[in-house]
N, CA, C and O atoms as a GROMACS GRO file, in nm:
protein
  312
    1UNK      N    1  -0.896  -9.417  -7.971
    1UNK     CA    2  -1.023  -9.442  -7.905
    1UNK      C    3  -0.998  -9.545  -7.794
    1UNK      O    4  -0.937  -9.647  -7.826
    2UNK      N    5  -1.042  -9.529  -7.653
    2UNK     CA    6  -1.055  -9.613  -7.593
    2UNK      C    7  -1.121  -9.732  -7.580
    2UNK      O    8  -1.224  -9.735  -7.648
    3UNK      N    9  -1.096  -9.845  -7.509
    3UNK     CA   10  -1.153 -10.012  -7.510
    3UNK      C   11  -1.279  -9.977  -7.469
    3UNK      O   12  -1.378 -10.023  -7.526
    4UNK      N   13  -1.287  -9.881  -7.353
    4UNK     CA   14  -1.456  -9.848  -7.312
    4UNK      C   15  -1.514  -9.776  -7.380
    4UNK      O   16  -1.634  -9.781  -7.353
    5UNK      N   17  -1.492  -9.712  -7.453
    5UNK     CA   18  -1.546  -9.597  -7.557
    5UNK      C   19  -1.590  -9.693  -7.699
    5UNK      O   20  -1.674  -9.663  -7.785
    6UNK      N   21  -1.506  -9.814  -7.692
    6UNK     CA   22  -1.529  -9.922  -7.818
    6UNK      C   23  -1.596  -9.995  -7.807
    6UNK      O   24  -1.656 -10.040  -7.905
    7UNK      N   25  -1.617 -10.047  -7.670
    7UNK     CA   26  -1.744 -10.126  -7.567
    7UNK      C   27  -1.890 -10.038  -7.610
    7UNK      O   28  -1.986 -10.078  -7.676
    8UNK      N   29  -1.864  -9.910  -7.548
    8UNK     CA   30  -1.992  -9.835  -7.542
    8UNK      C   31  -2.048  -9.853  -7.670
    8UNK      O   32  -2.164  -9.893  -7.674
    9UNK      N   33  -1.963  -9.822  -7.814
    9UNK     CA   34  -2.021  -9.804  -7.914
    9UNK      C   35  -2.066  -9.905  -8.010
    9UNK      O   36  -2.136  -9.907  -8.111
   10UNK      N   37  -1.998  -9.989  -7.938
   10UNK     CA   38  -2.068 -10.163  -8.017
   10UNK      C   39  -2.203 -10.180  -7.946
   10UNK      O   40  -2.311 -10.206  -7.999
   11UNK      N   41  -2.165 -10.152  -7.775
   11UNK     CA   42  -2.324 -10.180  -7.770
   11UNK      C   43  -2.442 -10.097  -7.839
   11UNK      O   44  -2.551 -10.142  -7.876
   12UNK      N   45  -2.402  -9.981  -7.846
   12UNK     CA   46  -2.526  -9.912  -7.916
   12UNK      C   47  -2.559  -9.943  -8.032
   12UNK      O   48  -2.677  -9.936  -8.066
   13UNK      N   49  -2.434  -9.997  -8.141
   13UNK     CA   50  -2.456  -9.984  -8.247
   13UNK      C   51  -2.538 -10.148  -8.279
   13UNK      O   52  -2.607 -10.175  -8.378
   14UNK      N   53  -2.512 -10.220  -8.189
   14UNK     CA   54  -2.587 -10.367  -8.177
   14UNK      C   55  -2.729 -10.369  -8.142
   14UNK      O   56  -2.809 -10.460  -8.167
   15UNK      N   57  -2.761 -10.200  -8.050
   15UNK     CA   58  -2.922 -10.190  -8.030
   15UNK      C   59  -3.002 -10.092  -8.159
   15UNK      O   60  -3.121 -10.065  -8.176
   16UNK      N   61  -2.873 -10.053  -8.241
   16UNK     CA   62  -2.997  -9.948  -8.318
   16UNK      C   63  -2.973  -9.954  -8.460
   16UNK      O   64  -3.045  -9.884  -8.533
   17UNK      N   65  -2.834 -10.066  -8.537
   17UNK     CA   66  -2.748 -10.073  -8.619
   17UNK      C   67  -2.793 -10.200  -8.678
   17UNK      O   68  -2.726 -10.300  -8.650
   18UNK      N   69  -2.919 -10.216  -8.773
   18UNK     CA   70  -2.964 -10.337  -8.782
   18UNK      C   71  -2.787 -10.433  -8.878
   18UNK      O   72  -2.716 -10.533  -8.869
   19UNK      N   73  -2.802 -10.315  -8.951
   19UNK     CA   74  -2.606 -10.401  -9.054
   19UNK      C   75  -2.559 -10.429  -8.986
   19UNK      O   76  -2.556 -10.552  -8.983
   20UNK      N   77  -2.462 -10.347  -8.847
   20UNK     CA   78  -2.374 -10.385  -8.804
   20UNK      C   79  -2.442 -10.511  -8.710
   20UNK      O   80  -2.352 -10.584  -8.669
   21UNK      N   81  -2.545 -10.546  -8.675
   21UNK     CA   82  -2.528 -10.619  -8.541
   21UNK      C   83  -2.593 -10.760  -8.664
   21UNK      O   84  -2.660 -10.837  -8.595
   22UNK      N   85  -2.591 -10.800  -8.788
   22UNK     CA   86  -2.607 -10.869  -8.857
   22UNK      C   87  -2.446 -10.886  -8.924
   22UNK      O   88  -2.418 -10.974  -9.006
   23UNK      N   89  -2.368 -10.805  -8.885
   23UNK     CA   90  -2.166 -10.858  -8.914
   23UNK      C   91  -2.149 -10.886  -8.797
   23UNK      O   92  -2.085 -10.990  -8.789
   24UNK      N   93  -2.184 -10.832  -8.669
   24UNK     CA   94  -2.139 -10.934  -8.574
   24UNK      C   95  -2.222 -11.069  -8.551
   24UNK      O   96  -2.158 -11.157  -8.493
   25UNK      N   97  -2.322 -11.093  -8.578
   25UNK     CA   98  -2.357 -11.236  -8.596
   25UNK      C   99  -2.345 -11.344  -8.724
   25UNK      O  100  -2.381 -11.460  -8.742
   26UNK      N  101  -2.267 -11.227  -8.811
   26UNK     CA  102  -2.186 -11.385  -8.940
   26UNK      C  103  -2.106 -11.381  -8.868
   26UNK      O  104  -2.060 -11.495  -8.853
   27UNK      N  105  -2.039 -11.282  -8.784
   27UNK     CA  106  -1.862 -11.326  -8.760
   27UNK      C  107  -1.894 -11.386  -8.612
   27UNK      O  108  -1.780 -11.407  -8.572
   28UNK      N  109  -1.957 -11.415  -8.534
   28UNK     CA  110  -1.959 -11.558  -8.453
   28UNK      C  111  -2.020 -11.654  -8.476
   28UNK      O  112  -2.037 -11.740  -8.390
   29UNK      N  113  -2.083 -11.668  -8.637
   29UNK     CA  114  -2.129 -11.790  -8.692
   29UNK      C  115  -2.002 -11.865  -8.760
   29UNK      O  116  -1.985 -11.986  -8.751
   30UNK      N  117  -1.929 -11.790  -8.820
   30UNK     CA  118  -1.834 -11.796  -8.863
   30UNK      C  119  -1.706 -11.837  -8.770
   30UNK      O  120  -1.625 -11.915  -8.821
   31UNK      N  121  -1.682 -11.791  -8.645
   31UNK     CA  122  -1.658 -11.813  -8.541
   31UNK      C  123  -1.680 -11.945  -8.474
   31UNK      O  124  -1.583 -11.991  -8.413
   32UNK      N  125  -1.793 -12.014  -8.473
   32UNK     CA  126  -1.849 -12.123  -8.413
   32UNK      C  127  -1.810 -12.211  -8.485
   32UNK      O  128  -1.747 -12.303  -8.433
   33UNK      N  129  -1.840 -12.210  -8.652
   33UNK     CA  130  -1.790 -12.311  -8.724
   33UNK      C  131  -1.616 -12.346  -8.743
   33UNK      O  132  -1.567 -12.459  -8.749
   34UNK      N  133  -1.545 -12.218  -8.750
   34UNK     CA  134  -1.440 -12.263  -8.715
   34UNK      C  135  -1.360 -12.286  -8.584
   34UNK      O  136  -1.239 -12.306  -8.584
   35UNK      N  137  -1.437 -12.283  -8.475
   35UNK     CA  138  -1.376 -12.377  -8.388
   35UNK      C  139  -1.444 -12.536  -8.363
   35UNK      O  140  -1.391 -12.608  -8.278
   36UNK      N  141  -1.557 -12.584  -8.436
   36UNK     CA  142  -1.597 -12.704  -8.474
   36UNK      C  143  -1.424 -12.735  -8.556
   36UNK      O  144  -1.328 -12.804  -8.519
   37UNK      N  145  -1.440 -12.672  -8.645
   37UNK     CA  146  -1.287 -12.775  -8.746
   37UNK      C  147  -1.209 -12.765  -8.666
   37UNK      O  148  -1.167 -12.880  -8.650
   38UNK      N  149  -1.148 -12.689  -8.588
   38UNK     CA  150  -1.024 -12.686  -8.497
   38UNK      C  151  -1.043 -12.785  -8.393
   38UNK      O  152  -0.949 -12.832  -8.328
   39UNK      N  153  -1.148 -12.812  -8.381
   39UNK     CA  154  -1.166 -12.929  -8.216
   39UNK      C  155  -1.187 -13.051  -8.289
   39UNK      O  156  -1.239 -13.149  -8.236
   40UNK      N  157  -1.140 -13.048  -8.435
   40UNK     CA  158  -1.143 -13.236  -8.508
   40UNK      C  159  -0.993 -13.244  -8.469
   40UNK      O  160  -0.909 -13.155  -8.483
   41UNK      N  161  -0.975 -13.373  -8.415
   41UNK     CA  162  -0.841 -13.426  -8.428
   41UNK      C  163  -0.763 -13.411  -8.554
   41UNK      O  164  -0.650 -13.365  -8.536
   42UNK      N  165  -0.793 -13.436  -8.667
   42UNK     CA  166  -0.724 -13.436  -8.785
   42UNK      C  167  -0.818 -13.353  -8.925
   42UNK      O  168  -0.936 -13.387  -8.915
   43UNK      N  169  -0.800 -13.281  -9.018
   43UNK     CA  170  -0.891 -13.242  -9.125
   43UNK      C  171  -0.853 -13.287  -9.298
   43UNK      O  172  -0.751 -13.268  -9.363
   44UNK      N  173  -0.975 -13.350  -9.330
   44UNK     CA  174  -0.916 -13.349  -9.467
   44UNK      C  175  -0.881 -13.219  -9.540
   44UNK      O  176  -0.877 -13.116  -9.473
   45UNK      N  177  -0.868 -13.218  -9.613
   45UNK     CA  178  -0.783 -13.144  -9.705
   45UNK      C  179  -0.890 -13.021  -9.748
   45UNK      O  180  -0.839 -12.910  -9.759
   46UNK      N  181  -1.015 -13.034  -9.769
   46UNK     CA  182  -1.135 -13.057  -9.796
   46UNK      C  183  -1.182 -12.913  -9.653
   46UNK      O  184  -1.201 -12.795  -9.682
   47UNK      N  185  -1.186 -12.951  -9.556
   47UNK     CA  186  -1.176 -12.938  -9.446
   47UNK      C  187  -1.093 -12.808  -9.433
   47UNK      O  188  -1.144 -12.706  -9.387
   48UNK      N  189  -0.994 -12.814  -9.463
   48UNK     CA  190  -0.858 -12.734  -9.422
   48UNK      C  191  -0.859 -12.624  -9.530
   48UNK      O  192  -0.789 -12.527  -9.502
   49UNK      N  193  -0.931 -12.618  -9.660
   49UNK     CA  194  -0.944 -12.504  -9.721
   49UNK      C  195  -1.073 -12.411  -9.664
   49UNK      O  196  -1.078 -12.288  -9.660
   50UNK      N  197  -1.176 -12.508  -9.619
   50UNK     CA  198  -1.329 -12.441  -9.590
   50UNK      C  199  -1.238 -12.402  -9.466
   50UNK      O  200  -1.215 -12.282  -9.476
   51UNK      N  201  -1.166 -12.467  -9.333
   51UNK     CA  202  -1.143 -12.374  -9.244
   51UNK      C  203  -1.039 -12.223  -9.292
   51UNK      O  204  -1.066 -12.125  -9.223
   52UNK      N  205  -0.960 -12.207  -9.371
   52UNK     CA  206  -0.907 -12.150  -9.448
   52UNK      C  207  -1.015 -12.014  -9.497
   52UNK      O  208  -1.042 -11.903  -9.453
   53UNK      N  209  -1.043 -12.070  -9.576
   53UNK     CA  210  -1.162 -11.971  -9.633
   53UNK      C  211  -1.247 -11.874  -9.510
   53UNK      O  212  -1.228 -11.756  -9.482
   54UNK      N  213  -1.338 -11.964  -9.455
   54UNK     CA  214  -1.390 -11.906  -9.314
   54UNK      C  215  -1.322 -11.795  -9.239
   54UNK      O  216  -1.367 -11.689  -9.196
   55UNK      N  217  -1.165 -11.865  -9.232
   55UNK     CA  218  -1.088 -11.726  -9.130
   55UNK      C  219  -1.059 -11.638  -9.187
   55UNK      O  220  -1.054 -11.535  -9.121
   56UNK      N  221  -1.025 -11.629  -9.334
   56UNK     CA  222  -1.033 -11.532  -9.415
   56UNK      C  223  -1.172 -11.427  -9.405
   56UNK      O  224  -1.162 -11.306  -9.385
   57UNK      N  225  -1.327 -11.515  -9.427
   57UNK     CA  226  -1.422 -11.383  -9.394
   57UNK      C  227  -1.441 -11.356  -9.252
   57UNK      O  228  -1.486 -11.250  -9.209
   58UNK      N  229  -1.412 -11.438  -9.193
   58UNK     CA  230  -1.410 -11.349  -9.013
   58UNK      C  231  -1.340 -11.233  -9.016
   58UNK      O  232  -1.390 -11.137  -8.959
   59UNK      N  233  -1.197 -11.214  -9.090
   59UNK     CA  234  -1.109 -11.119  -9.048
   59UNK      C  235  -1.188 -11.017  -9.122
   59UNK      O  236  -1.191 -10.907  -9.067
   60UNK      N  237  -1.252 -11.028  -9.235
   60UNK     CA  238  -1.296 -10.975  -9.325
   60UNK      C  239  -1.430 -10.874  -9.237
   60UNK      O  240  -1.449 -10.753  -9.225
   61UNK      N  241  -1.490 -10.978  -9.197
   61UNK     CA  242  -1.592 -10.906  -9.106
   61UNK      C  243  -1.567 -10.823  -8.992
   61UNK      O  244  -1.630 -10.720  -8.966
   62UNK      N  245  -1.464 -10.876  -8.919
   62UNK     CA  246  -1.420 -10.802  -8.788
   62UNK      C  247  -1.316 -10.682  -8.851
   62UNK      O  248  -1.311 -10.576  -8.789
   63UNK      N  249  -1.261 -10.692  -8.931
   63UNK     CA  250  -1.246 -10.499  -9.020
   63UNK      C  251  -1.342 -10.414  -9.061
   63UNK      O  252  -1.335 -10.292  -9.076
   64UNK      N  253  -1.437 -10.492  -9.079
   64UNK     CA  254  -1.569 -10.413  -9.125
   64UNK      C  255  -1.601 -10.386  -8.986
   64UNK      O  256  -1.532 -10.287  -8.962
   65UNK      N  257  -1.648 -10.409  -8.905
   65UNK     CA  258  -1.719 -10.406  -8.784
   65UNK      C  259  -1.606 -10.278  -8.699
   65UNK      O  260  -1.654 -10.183  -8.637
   66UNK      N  261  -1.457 -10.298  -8.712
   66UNK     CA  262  -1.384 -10.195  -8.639
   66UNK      C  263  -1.375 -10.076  -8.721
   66UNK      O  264  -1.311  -9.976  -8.690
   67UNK      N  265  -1.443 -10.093  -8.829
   67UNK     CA  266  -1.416  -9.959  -8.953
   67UNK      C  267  -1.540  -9.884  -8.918
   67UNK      O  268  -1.554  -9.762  -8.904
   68UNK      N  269  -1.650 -10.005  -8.904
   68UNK     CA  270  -1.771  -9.918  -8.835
   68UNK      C  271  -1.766  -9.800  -8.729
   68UNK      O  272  -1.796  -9.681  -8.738
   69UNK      N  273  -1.713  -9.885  -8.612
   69UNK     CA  274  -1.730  -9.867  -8.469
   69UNK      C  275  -1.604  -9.699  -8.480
   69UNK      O  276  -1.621  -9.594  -8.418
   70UNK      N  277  -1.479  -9.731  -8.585
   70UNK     CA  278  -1.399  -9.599  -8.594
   70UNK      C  279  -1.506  -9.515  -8.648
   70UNK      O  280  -1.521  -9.434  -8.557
   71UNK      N  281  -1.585  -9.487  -8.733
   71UNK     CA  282  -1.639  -9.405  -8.818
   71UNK      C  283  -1.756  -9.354  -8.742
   71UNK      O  284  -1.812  -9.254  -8.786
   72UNK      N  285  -1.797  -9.404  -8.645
   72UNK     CA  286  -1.923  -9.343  -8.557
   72UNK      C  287  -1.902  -9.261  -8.460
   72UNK      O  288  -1.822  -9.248  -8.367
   73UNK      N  289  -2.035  -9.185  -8.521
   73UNK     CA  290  -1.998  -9.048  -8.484
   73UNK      C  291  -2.156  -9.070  -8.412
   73UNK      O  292  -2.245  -9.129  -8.473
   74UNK      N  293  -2.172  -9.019  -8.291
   74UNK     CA  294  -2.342  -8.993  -8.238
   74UNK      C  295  -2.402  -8.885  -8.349
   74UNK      O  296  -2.331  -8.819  -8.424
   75UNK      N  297  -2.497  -8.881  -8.346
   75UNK     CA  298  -2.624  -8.813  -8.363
   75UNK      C  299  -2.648  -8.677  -8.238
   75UNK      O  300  -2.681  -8.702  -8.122
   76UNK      N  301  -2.628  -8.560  -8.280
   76UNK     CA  302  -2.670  -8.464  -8.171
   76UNK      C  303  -2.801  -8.477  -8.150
   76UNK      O  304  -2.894  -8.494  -8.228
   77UNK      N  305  -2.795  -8.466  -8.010
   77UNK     CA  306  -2.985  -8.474  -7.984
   77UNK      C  307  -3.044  -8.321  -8.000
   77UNK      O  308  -2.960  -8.242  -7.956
   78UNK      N  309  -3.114  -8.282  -8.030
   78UNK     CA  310  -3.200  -8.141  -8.040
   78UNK      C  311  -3.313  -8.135  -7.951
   78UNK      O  312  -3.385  -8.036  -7.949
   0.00000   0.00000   0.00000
């Protein structure tokens, strides 16, 4: 599948896909918070598992979201 063909279908699926466009907004919440821990100079320990954890469900989400976007198929119009 092409990058524009993967473009096209995120956007649609972000205007009509109430699930999917609710995994792409944990995974730039998820996103936001872990670049808060990355822009601390130093992390406790504490810190360094929650950033840990976090990148674990981003990846988690952004497979879900490309498993979506592979599996969509349009709707024929009639």
């Amino acid at each position: 599948m092409e990058r524009n063909e993967q473009d096209e279908i995120k956007a649609h699926l972000m205007q009509t896909d109430e699930q999917f466009r609710a995994l792409v907004e944990q995974h730039h919440q998820y996103d936001v918070l872990v670049a808060e821990l990355e822009a601390k100079h130093a992390l406790s320990p504490a810190e360094e598992v929650e950033e840990h954890r976090l990148k674990k469900l981003k990846l988690q989400l952004k497979d879900q979201i490309e498993q979506t976007v592979a599996e969509y198929k349009p709707q024929p119009t009639t």
